[in-house]
C-alpha positions, 0 to 999 in steps of 0.5 A: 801103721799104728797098731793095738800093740803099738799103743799097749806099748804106749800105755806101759811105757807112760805107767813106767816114766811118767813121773807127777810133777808134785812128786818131782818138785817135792824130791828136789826139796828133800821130801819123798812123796808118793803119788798115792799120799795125799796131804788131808786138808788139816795137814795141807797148811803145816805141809804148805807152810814148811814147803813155803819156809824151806823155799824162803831158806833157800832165798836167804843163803843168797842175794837176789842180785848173786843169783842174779849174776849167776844165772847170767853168766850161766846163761852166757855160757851154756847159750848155744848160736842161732836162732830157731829159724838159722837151726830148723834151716841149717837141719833141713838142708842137712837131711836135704829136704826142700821147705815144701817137704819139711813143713808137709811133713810136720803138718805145718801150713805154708804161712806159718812156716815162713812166719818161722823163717822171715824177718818177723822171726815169730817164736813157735810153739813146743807143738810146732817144735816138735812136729818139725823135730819129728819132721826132721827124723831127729834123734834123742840128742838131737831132738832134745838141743833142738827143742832147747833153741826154741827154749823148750824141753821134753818133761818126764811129768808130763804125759804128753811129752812121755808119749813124745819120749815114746815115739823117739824110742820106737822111731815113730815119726810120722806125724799123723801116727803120732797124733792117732797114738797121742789121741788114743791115750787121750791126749790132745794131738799135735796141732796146727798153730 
């Protein structure tokens, strides 16, 4: 059951890894920022014209069909088999769980769930993802390559996922307590497609 204490803790624990996403974009250029630094709107052009210069750099060090090749050959490499559908499938009967079980569990309606894994083949959404991942008990590792079949990712910029990253820690899985936490830091729960 969700307590008081459980959501401070969610609270602490969002103020010590919730990164902003301009901070994160400006260190992978080489800039610090801060997230109480502002860029006033007379220095936003300078700032925005450097950012747009240094960006256009990186383009110039390398062909577009170089990069090209390159991000095929790295996908190739580092592409894990099987779908979402052969994975989610291969999970379940893992933890012996049956189809009902799983998609009660992650809150998920019969029909979707067999729009997931018939022939249609339909691709989820990182909700739904990670409503079965929670379904699933999966851990971190786990948790983090099974988002990635579906070609999703947790991001420490964004407070939902902080919150996500929370619950793994805590081994919260019940979908229903994650909402209510999710909910009581103002975020939007995980939700039904």
């Amino acid at each position: 059951m969700i307590d008081e204490k459980t959501i401070e803790g969610l609270r602490e624990y969002i103020k010590d890894h919730y990164i902003p996403a301009g901070k994160i974009f400006a260190s992978s250029l080489g800039e610090s920022v801060s997230s109480s630094e502002s860029v006033s709107s007379g220095d936003s052009k300078s700032y925005f014209h450097t950012l747009s210069y240094k960006v256009h750099a990186l383009y110039e060090t390398e062909s577009f069909r170089d990069i090209s090749d390159e991000a095929t050959d790295y996908i190739k490499k580092h592409r894990k088999p099987g779908s979402f559908a052969h994975t989610l499938d291969r999970l379940r009967n893992e933890r012996e769980l049956s189809p009902a079980e799983l998609y009660k569990r992650a809150n998920i309606d019969r029909r979707q769930y067999s729009r997931f894994m018939g022939p249609e083949g339909r691709h989820p959404s990182m909700n739904t993802v990670i409503s079965f991942a929670l379904a699933l008990r999966l851990d971190r590792a786990e948790f983090d390559e099974f988002l990635q079949t579906a070609g999703y990712s947790l991001s420490d910029s964004s407070t939902r996922d902080v919150c996500i990253m929370y619950c793994l820690e805590k081994n919260i899985y019940d979908i229903d307590e994650v909402n209510a936490l999710l909910f009581a830091v103002g975020i939007e729960p995980l939700s039904r497609e």
